[in-house]
C-alpha positions in Angstrom: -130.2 10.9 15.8 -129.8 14.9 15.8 -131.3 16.9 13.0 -129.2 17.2 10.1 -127.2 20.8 9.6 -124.6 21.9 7.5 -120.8 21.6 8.3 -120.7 25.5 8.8 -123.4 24.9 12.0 -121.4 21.9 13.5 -119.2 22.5 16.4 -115.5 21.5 16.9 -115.1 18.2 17.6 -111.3 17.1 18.5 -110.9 13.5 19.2 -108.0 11.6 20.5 -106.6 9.0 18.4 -107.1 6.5 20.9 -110.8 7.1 21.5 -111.6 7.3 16.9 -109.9 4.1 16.8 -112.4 2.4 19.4 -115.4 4.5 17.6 -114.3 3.4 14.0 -114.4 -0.1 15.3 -118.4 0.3 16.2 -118.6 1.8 12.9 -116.9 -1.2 11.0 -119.0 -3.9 13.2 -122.5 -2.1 12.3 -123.9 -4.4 9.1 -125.9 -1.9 6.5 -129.0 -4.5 7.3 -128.4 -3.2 11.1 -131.4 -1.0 12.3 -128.6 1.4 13.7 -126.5 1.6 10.5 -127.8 4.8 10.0 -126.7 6.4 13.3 -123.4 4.8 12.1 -123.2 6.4 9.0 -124.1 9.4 11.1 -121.0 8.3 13.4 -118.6 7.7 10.5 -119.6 11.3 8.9 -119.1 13.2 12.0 -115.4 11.2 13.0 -114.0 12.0 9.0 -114.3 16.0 9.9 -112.9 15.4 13.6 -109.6 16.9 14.4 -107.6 14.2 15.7 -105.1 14.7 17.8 -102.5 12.8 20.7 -104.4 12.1 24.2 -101.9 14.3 25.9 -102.0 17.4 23.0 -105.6 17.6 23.6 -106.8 21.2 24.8 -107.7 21.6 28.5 -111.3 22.2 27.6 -112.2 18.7 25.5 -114.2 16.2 27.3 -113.4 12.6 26.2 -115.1 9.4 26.8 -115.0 7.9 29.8 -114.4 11.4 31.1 -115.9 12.5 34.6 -117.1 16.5 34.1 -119.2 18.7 36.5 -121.0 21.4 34.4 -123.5 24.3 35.7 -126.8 24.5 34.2 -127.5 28.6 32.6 -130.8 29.0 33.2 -131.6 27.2 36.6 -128.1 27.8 37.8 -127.7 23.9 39.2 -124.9 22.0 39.0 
């Protein structure tokens, strides 16, 4: 689970509807006696300050599960 930090040091996260309704469900279905309920409370904190929005209003830019992406690493310059 990440280090903690405050809301201020979080970034944007924008989820569709369809894709916070299948994460609320792995939230619901994780018992507090669980050894991963904590990375579901972790879950269930970070989906109630999502933005939430339709699959097809989602900006250009958001990756979304399921999602195939190509990305271009900074410092090494691979892709």
């Amino acid at each position: 689970m990440p280090a903690p930090t405050s809301l201020e040091q979080r970034p944007l996260l924008v989820i569709p509807t369809t894709g916070l309704r299948s994460l609320r469900e792995v939230v619901a279905a994780t018992s507090p006696a669980d050894p991963r309920a904590a990375v579901a409370a972790w879950l269930a904190e970070e989906l109630d300050r999502a933005a939430v929005a339709a699959p097809e209003r989602l900006p250009p830019r958001v990756v979304t599960m399921h999602a195939q992406v190509s990305y271009r690493d900074d410092v090494t310059d691979h892709i």
